[in-house]
N, C-alpha and C positions, 0 to 999 in steps of 0.2 A: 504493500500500500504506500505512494507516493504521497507524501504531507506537503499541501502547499504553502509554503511559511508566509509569503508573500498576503495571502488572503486571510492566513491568521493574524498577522500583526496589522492587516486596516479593520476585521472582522473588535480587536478589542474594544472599541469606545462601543461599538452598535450592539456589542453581546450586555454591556455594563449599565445601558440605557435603556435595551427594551428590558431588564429587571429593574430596573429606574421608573421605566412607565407602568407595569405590573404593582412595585411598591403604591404608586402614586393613587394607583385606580384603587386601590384595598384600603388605604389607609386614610381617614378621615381630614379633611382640611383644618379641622379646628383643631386637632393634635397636633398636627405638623406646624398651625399658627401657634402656638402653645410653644412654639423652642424658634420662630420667629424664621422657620425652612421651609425656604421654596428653590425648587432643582434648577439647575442650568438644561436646557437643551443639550442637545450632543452638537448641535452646529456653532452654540456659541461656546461650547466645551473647546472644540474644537479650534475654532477662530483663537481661541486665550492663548491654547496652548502653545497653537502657529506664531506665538508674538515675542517670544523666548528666543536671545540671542543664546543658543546651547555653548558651554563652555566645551574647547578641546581637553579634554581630560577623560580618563576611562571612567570614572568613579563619580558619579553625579547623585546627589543628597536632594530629594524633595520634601517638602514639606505641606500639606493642606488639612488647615483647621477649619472646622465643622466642616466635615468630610462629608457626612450624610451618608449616600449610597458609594461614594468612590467619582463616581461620573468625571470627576475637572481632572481627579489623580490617572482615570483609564484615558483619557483624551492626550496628556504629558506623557504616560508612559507608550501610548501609541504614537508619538513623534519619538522620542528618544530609540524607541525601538528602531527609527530607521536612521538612527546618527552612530556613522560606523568607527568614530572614536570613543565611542562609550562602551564597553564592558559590562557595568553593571550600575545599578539603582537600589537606592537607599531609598525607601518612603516610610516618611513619619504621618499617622493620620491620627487628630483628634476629632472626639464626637464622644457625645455624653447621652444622645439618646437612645434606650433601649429597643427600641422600635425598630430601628433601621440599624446597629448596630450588628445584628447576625447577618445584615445583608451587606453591608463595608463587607465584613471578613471574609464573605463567602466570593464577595466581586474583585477581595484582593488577592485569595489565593489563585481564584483561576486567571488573574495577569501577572502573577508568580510562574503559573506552569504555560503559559503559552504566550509567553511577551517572548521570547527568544534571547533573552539577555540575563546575566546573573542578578535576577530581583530580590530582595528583602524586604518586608516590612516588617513597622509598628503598630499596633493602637493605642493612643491614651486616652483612654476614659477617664478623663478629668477635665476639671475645668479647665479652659483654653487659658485664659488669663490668670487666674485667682492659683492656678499650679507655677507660673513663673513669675508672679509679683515680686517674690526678693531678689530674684536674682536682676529683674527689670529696674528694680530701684535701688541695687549695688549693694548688698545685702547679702549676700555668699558669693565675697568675693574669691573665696579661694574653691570655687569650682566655677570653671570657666563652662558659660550655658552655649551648648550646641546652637550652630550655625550652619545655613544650611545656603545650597547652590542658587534653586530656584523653589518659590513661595508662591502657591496658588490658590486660590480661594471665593468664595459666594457666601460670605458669613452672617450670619443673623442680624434679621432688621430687625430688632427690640429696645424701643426706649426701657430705658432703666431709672430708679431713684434717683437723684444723687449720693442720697447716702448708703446707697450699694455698695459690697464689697470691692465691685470689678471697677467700681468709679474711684470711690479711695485708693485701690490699686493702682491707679493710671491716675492720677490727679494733675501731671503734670499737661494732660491732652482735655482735660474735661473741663467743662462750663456750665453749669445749669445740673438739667437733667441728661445726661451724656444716651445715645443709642451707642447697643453693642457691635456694630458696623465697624464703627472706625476706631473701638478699642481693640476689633480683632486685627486693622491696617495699619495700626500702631506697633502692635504686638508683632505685627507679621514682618516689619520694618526693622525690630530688634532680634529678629531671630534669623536675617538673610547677612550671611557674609558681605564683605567688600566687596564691590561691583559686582554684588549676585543680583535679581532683577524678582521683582512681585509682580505677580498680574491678579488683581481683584475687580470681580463686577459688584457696583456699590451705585445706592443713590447720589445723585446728581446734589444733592443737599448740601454737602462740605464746602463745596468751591466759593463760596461766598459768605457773610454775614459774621456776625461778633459769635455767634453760639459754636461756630467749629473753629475760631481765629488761633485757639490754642493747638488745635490738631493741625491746621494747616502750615502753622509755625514750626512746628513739632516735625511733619511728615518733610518739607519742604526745605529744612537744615539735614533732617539726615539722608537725603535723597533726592533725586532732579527727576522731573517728569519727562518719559520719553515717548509715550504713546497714549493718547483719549480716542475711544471709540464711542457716538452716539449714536443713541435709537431714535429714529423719526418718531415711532406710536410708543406710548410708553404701553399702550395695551397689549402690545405683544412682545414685551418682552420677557413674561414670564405668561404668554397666552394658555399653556395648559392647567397653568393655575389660575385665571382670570382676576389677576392682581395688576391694578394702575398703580405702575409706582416710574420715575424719572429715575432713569438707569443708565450708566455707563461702565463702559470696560476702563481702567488705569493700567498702565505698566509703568513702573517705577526702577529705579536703579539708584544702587544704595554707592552717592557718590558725590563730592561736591565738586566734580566737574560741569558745568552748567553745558550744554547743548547748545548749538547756536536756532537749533528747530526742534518742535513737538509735533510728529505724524497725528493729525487727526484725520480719522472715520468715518465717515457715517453710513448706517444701514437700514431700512427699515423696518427691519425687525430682528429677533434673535436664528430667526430658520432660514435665511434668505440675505446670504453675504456677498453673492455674486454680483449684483450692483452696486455696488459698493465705490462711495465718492472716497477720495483720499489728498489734505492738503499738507504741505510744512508750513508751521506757523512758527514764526517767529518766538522765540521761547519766553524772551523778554516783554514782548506784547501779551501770550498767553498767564504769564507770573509775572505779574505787576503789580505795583506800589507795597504801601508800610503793611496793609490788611494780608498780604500775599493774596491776593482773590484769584482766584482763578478762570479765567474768562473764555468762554465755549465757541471760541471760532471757529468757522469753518469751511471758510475761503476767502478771497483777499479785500473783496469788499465788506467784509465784517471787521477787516484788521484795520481797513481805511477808518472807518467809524470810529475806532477804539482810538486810533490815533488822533483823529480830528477831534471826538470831545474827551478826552485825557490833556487835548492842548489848551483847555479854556480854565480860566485863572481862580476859579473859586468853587465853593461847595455852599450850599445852601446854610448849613450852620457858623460859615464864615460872613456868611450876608447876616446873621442874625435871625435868619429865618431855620426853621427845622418841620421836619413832618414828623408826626406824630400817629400814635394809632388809639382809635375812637372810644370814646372812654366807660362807654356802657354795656357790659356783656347781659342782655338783656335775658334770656334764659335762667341769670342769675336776678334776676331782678325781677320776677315776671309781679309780683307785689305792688310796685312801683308801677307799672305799666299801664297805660288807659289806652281805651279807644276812640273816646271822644273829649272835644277839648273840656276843660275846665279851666278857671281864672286862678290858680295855683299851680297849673300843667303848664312845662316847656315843651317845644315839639322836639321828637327822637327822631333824627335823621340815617335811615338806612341807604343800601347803595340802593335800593328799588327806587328812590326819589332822582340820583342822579338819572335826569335824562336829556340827551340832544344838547349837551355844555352846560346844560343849568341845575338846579334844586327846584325841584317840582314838589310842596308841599301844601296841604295835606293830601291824599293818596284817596282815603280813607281805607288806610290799609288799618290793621288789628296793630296795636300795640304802638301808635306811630305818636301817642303824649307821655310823659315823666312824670312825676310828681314825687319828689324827695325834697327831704333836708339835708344828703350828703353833697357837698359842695364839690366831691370829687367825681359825682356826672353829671357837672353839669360848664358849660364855657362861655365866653362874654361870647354873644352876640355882636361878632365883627365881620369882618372879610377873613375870605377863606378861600383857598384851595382844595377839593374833594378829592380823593382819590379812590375804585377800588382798592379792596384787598384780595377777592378773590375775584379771579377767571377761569371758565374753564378749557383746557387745553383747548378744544372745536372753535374757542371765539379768534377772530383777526388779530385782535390787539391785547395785548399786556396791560397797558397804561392804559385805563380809562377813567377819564378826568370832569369836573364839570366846576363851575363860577359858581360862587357863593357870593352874596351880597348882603348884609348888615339889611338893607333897607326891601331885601328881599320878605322879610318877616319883621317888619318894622313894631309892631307890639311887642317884644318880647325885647327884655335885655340878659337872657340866657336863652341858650338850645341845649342839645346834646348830643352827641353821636355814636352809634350804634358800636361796635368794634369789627365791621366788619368793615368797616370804611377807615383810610387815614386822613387826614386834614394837615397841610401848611399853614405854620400862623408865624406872626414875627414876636419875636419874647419881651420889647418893649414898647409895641404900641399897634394899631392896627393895620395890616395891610393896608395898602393906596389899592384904590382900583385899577389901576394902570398895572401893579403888579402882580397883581392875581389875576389876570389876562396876561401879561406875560409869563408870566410860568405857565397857565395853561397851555399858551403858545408852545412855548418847552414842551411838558409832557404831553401833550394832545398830538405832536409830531410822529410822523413817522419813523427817524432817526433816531428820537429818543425812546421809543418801544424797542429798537430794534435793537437799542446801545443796552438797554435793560435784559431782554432775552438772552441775549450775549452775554451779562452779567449774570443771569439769574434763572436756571432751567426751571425749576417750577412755576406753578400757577398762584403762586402768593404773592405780593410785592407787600416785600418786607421796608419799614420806616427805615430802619437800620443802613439798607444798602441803598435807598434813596437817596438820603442825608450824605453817602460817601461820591454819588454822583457829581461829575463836573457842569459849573454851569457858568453866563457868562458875568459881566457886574451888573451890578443893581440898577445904572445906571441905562445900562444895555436891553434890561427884562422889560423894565419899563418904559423905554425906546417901542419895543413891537409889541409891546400891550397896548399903546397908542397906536397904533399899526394897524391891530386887528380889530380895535373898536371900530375901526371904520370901516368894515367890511362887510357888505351887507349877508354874505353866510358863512361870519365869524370862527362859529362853531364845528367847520370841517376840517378832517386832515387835511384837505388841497391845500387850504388857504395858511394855515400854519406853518405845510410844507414850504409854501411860496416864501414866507417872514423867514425860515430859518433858513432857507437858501441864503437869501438875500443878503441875510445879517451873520451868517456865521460860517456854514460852511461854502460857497463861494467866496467867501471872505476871508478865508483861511486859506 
C-alpha cells in the first residue's frame, strides 16, 4: 500500500476542522459563550498560519493558548510540515475547558502520527495567565520562563472585573474593566523569543481610545506591527457562530526595529481570501502620535486623509471646547422619566430627535421629559453640538451630527441628554452660533467620517477619540460656520464637503 504523504500533510487542518464543526454542532452556544470561545474557520486558520516568516532552524517551539479544538495549532503545523528545514515541532497548548479538552488531545495526537515531522506536544490545563503571573512580573527570577518561536492564537473575548485575578496579574496593560483578549496578547508577547513573531485574530477595539492606551503602550514597546488583516462584514467572521463582533488578524514581531511599512489586508470575510486587497502603509502613519492609536488604512487615499488632518494645529480641548457623553442613562432613571410635559420637566434629548442637522423636539416619543433634583442630569440650556453614539454598521456614515440652538427651546434654562448621544460645549461660556455650525461643518463632512473610521473600527464614536481628533483654529470653525449659514441646504454632506475643500484640504 502506497501512502501519499503529500495528501496527508494538506489533509491535516481539514481532518482537525471537520471535528471542529462536529464539536460545534453538539455543543451548546451558551457553554462555549460561558469561556468567551468561538473557533476560527480552517480558511482563516489557514491564512494566520501563511503569515509566519518560519525561522531556518530544525527545531521550531509553538505555542497556542486557549487552544480549544487544536484548529490554529493543525493549520501551523500543516505549513511547517512543508518547511524542509524543520525537523521537528514542539507545541505547547493551553485550555482549561473540559469540554473540548479530550478533543485538543485526540486532534493533537493524530498530527503527532501523520504530520510527517518529529512532533511533541503539551497541555496545560491551567490558567493561561494567573499560571505565569510571577514569573511575568519578575518574581522567579531564577527560572528562566520558556520562550517560544512562533505564538498563535483566537483567545477569549471576556470582559472581566477589574479586581480579577488575571487583571491584578497584568496591571501593568489594564485600565478599567480589562477583557481577557489582550491579556492573552500580552501574555502571548512575553512568552515569544527575540524576533519570534505572534499572529492573533482579536477585536478591532484596542487600536484606539484611553481604555486599551496601556496595552497599546505595552504591546507596541515590546514589539512592531508587521501585518493587519481586515474583514469587510464583521458578520462573517465568525458566520458559523452568528456573532457581530469587529475583527482583525495582527502579526506582531517581538523587536524594536520599526519597519518602514505594515502589509494590510482586506477580505470579506473569514472563508473567502482569494480576493483579497493588499497595501504597504507606511508604518509611521499606521502608529502615530503620544496615544500610539492605531489607525486602519487601507490604501493610499486613507493615508492622504490621515496626513492632511494630522496636519491641522489643534484639538478640540485645546480650543477649550471638548465632547462629552450624554448625561442620563435613562433605563437607570426610568422614575424620573415622563411622557408629557410638566412645569418642573426638562426635555430628555435622545439621538431619535436628531434629524436633517437639527433637534426636533418634542417627538412625542415615551420618556422624552426629566424631572429630578440631581443637578448631574441635567445642562445649561446653551449651544451645542449633537452627536450620535451609536451607528449601525449598514448606515453611510459614522459621524452623525445635528445644530442645537439655546433659542431652539427657549423656555427652558436646563435640558438633558440621553447617553446615547454626545454633545460639544465650551467649559467657559456658551458656544457662538457660528461655531456650532462650524464644527458641524467639521463632522457633518465627509473627510471627517472617513478620518474617524480610519480611526475607529466600531460603531461607537467614542468622546475620548473625538476630543484626540485634529481640527483647525477657532478662528477658522467659525470662518465656515458663516459659510454655511448661508447656504440654503446647509444641512448636506455636499455642501460641507464644498467649505472643507475650500478651506482646508485644497488649502493644504
Amino acid at each position: 500500500m502506497v501512502i501519499d504523504l503529500l495528501s496527508l500533510k494538506n489533509g491535516l487542518l481539514e481532518h482537525v476542522a471537520s471535528r471542529t464543526d462536529a464539536y460545534i454542532s453538539a455543543m451548546p452556544k451558551e457553554i462555549r459563550k460561558a469561556y468567551g470561545q468561538f473557533f476560527t474557520s480552517k480558511e482563516a486558520a489557514s491564512f494566520m498560519a501563511s503569515l509566519f516568516v518560519v525561522p531556518e532552524q530544525e527545531r521550531i517551539t509553538v505555542l497556542d493558548a486557549g487552544a480549544g479544538s487544536g484548529i490554529l495549532t493543525a493549520a501551523l503545523v500543516q505549513r511547517l510540515s512543508f518547511e524542509k528545514a524543520v525537523k521537528s515541532i514542539e507545541i505547547t497548548c493551553y485550555d482549561t475547558d473540559e469540554n473540548v479538552l479530550p478533543l485538543l488531545r485526540e486532534n493533537l495526537e493524530w498530527l503527532r502520527i501523520h504530520c510527517g515531522k518529529d512532533l511533541t506536544y503539551r497541555i496545560i490545563e491551567e490558567n493561561y495567565i494567573l499560571s505565569q503571573s510571577l514569573e511575568y512580573n519578575d518574581r522567579l527570577c531564577q527560572f528562566a520562563p520558556q520562550k517560544y518561536d512562533l505564538v498563535i492564537g483566537n483567545p477569549p473575548y471576556m470582559k472581566i472585573p477589574k479586581e480579577a485575578p488575571e487583571a491584578k496579574a497584568m496591571s501593568d496593560v489594564c485600565y478599567g474593566a480589562p477583557n481577557l483578549y489582550f491579556l492573552f496578547a500580552s501574555m502571548g508577547m512575553f512568552n515569544l523569543r527575540d524576533d519570534g513573531e505572534l499572529v492573533y485574530i482579536i477585536p478591532r477595539s484596542w487600536v484606539s481610545g484611553a481604555y486599551f492606551a496601556k496595552f497599546r503602550e505595552k504591546l507596541l514597546t515590546d514589539g512592531v506591527l508587521t501585518h493587519i488583516h481586515l474583514f469587510v462584514s464583521r458578520d462573517k467572521v465568525f458566520d458559523s457562530e452568528s456573532v457581530l463582533q469587529e475583527t482583525m488578524i495582527v502579526k506582531i514581531k517581538k523587536s524594536q526595529k520599526t519597519p518602514d511599512c505594515i502589509c494590510v489586508t482586506t477580505s470579506n470575510s473569514n472563508k473567502d481570501f482569494s480576493s483579497m486587497t493588499s497595501f504597504d502603509a507606511p508604518y509611521h502613519v499606521v502608529v502615530s502620535g503620544a496615544e500610539r492609536y492605531v489607525y486602519l488604512v487601507t490604501d493610499e487615499h486613507d493615508v492622504e486623509i490621515l496626513r492632511t488632518l494630522n496636519a491641522l494645529p489643534c484639538t478640540l480641548p485645546e480650543l477649550g471646547l471638548r465632547m462629552k457623553t450624554g448625561l442620563t442613562v435613562d433605563f437607570r432613571t426610568r422614575e424620573a422619566l415622563r411622557d408629557e410635559y410638566s412645569p418642573d420637566a426638562v426635555p430628555l434629548l435622545y439621538s431619535q430627535h436628531l434629524r436633517h442637522g437639527l433637534v426636533k423636539f418634542p417627538l412625542g416619543k415615551a420618556g422624552e421629559y426629566l424631572v429630578s433634583n440631581q443637578n448631574s442630569l441635567k445642562q445649561k440650556n446653551c449651544n451645542y453640538l449633537f452627536v450620535k453614539r451609536f451607528t449601525s454598521k449598514e448606515e453611510k456614515r459614522r459621524l452623525q451630527c445635528a445644530v442645537y440652538l439655546s433659542s431652539t427651546l427657549p423656555n427652558y434654562t436646563h435640558i438633558s441628554t440621553q447617553n446615547k448621544i454626545n454633545f460639544i460645549e465650551c467649559s467657559h461660556k456658551s458656544l457662538s452660533e457660528d461655531m456650532v455650525y462650524g464644527l458641524y461643518v467639521l463632522f457633518n463632512s465627509t473627510v471627517y467620517d472617513q478620518y474617524y473610521r480610519i480611526l475607529n473600527g466600531s460603531t461607537q464614536v467614542n468622546s475620548t477619540e473625538m476630543n484626540q481628533i485634529p481640527v483647525p483654529p477657532i478662528e477658522e470653525i467659525e470662518r465656515m460656520g458663516r459659510m454655511l449659514r448661508l447656504e440654503p441646504d446647509w444641512e448636506s454632506v455636499s455642501v460641507c464637503d464644498k467649505i472643507i475643500n475650500s478651506r482646508i484640504l485644497n488649502a493644504s
